[in-house]
C-alpha positions as CSV (number, residue, x, y, z in Angstrom):
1,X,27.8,-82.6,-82.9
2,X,29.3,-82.2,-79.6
3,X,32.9,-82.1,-81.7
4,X,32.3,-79.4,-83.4
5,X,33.1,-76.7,-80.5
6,X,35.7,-78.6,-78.7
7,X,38.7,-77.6,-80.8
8,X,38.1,-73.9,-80.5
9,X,37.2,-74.2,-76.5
10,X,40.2,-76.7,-75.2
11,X,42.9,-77.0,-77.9
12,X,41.8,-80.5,-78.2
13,X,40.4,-83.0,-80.8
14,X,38.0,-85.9,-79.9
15,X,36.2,-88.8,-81.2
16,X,32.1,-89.2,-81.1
17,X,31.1,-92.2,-79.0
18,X,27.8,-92.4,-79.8
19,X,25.5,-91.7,-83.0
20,X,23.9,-88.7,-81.4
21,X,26.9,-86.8,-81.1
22,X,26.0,-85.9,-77.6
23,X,29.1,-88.4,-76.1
24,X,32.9,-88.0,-77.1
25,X,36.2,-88.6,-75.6
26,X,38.9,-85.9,-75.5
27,X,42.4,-86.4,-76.1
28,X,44.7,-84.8,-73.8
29,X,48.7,-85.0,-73.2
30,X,48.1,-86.0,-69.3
31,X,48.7,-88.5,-68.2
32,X,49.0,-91.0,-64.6
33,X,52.3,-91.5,-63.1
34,X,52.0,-95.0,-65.1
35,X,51.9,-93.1,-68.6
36,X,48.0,-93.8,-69.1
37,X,46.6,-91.1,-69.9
38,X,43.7,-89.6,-67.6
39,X,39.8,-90.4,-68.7
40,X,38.0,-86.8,-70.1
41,X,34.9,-87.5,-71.1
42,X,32.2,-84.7,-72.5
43,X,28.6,-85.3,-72.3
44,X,25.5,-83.1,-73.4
45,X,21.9,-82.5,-72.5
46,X,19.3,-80.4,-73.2
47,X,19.1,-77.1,-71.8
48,X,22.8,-76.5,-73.0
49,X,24.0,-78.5,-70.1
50,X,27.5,-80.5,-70.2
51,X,29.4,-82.4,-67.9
52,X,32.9,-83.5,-68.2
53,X,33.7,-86.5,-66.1
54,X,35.9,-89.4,-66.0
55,X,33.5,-92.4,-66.5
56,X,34.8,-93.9,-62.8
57,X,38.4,-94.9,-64.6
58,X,40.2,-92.3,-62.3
59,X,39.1,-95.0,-59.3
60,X,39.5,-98.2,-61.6
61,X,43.2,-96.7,-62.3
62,X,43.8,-96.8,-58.8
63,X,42.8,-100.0,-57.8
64,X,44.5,-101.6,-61.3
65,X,47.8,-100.0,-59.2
66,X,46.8,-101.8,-56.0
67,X,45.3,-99.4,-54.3
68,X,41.7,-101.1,-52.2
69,X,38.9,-98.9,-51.7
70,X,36.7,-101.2,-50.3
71,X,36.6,-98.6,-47.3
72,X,34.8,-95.8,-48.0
73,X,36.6,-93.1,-46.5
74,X,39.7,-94.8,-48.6
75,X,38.0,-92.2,-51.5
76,X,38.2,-89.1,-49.1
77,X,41.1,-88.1,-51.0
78,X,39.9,-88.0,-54.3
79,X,36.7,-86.1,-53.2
80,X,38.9,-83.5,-51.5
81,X,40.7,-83.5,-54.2
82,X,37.5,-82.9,-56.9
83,X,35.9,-80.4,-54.7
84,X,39.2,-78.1,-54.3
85,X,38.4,-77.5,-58.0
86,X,34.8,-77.4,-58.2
87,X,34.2,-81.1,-59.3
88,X,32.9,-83.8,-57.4
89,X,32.9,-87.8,-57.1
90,X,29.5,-89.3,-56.9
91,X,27.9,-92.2,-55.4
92,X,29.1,-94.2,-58.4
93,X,33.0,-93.2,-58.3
94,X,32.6,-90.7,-61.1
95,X,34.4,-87.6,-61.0
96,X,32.8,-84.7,-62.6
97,X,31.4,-81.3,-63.2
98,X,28.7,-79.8,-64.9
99,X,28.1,-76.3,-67.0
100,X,26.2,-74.7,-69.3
101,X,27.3,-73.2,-72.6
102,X,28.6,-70.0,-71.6
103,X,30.5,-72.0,-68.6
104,X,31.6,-74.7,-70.4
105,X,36.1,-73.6,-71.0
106,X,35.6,-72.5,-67.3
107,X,34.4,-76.1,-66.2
108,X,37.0,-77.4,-68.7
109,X,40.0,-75.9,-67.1
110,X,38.7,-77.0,-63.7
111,X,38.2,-80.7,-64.3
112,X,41.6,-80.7,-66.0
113,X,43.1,-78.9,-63.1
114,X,41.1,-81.9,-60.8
115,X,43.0,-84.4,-62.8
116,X,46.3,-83.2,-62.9
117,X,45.9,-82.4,-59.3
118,X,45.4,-86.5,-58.6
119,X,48.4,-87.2,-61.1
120,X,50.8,-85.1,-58.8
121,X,49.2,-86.9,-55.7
122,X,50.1,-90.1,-57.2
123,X,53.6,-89.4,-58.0
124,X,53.8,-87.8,-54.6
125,X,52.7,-90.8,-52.9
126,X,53.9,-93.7,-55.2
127,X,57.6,-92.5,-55.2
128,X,57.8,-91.9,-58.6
129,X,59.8,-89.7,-60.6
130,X,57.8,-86.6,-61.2
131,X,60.1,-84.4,-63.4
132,X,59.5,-85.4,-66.5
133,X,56.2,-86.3,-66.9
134,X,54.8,-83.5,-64.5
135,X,56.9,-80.7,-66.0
136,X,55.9,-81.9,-69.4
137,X,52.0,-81.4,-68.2
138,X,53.1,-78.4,-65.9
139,X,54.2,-77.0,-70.1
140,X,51.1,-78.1,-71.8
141,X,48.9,-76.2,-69.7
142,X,50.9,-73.2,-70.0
143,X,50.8,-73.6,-74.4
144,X,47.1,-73.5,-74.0
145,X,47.0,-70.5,-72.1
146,X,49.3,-68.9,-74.5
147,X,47.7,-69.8,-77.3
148,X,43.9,-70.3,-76.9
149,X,41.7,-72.5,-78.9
150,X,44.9,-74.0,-80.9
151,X,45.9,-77.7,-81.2
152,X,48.0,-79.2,-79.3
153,X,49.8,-82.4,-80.8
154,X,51.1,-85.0,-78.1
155,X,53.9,-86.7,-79.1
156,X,55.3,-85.4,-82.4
157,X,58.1,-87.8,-84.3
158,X,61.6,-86.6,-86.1
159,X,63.5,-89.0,-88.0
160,X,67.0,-88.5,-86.8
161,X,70.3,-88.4,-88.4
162,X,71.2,-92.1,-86.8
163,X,67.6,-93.6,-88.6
164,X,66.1,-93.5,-84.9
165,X,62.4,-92.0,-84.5
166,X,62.3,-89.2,-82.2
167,X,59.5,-87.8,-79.9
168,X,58.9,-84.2,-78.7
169,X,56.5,-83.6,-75.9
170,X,54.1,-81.4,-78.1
171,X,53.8,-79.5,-81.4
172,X,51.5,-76.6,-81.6
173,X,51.6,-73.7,-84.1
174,X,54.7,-75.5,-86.4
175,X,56.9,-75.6,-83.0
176,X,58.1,-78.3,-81.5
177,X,58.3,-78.4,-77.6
178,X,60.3,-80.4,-75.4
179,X,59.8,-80.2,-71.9
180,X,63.5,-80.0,-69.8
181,X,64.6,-80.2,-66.0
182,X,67.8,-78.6,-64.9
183,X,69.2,-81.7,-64.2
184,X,71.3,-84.3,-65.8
185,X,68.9,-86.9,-65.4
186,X,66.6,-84.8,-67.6
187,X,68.9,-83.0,-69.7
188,X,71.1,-85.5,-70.8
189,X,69.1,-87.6,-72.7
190,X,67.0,-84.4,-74.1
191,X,70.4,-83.7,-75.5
192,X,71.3,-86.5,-77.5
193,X,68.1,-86.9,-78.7
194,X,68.0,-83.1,-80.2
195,X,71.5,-83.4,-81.6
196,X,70.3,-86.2,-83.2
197,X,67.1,-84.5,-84.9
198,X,69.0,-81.3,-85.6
199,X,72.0,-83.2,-87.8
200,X,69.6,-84.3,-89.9
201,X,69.5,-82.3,-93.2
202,X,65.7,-82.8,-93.4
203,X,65.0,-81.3,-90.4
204,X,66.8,-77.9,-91.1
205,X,63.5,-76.1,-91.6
206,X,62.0,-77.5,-88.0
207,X,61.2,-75.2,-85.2
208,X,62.2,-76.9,-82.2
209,X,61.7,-75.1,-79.1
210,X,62.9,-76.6,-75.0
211,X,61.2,-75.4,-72.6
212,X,63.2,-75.3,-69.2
213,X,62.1,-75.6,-65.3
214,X,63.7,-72.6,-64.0
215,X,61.2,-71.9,-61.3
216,X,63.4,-73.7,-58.2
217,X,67.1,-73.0,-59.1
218,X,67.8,-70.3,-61.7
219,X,71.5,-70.8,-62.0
220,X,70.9,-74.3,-62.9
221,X,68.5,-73.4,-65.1
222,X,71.0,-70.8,-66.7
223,X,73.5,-73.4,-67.1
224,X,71.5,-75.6,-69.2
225,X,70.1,-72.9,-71.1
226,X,73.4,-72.4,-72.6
227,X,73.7,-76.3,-73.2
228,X,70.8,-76.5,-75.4
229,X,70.8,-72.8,-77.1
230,X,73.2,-74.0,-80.0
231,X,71.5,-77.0,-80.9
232,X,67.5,-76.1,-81.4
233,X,65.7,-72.6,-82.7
234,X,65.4,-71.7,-79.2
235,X,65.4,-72.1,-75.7
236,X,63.1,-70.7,-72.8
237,X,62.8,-70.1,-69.5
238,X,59.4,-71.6,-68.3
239,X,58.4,-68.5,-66.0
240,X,58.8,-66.7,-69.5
241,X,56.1,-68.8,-71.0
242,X,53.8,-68.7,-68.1
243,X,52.3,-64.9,-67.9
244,X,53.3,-63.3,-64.9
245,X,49.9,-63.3,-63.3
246,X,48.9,-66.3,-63.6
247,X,52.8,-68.0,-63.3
248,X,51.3,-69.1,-59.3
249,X,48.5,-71.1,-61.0
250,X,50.3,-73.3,-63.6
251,X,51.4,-75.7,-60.5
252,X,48.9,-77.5,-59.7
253,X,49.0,-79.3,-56.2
């Protein structure tokens, strides 16, 4: 039962866990710095109560990375990080939140916001490359804000013209997105893998759209605009897709 709803309020499908329909497990595009991707759970009660929460893997993700929180104050970080957004970690290293119906996309955007906020702390802290995965999240919050209560597909597959599979970031509304840095790093291999797609005959009819970073250096951003606006249906700047008064809240730190 709990399923029903959850397409219209996130964007996002999930599975039932349990025979009462009151458990499920939402699919997401985010992800850890690692590629898992971060625990959203959805639970119901009587009363029209909810609560989104991580089942404790947030913590058991940490410590599979090496991280020992036999310390308690080891955690601080995580609660900081929970309550900056309205969640919390309990006794039982569970981050979560709790609403009621009429709460409930509110709650969902701040637990979401919670976890994405701990995936930018890891990559801060681990030394791992954030561009691509955390742009690519950075994107696929902004596509549900444009486009409310529509599904998001992660990972969407083109054959190319060489026989090699393909995968975009996201597909939503017959578009394809690929997220895109300014940099060659990022860039170059978004390239080869469009002109691929796009020279095959099949594809002609696909909508492929690249989304790029242009929010720290718009020159460079310019530049490989004009690299990419040949090749796919089109090309956009990212503060374009982000409304302009909320363009401050799609980074989430």
């Amino acid at each position: 039962m709990i399923c029903q709803n959850l397409l219209n309020l996130t964007g996002f499908a999930c599975q039932p866990i349990n025979e009462q329909g009151t458990l499920a497990r939402i699919n997401t595009p985010f992800c850890f710095a690692d590629g898992d991707p971060v625990p959203v759970y959805v639970q119901s009660f009587d009363n029209d109560i909810h609560r989104f929460f991580d089942d404790g893997q947030t913590v058991l993700h940490f410590i599979g990375r090496g991280m020992n929180f036999s310390s308690g104050h080891k955690l601080r970080f995580l609660s900081n990080l929970a309550s900056k957004h309205g969640a919390s970690l309990n006794a039982k290293g569970v981050i979560e939140i709790l609403s009621t119906d009429s709460s409930s996309a509110d709650a969902f955007a701040r637990y979401i916001s919670c976890l994405v906020a701990i995936t930018h702390w890891e990559m801060e802290h681990q030394g791992v490359d954030a561009d691509g995965s955390a742009f690519a999240t950075e994107v696929a919050q902004a596509l549900l804000q444009r486009y409310p209560g529509k599904e998001l597909q992660l990972r969407p597959e083109y054959l190319g013209s060489s026989g090699k599979r393909h995968e975009l970031d996201f597909k939503m509304e017959g578009s394809g997105y690929l997220a895109v840095k300014p940099t060659q790093q990022s860039a170059a291999p978004a390239l080869y893998k469009l002109v691929d797609i796009t020279n095959r005959q099949t594809n002609d009819g696909e909508n492929i759209v690249v989304v790029i970073d242009d929010r720290f250096d718009k020159q460079a951003a310019k530049n490989t605009q004009q690299v990419f606006r040949s090749i796919v249906s089109d090309v956009i700047h990212f503060s374009k897709l982000v409304p302009a008064d909320s363009a401050s809240a799609a980074i989430v730190h």
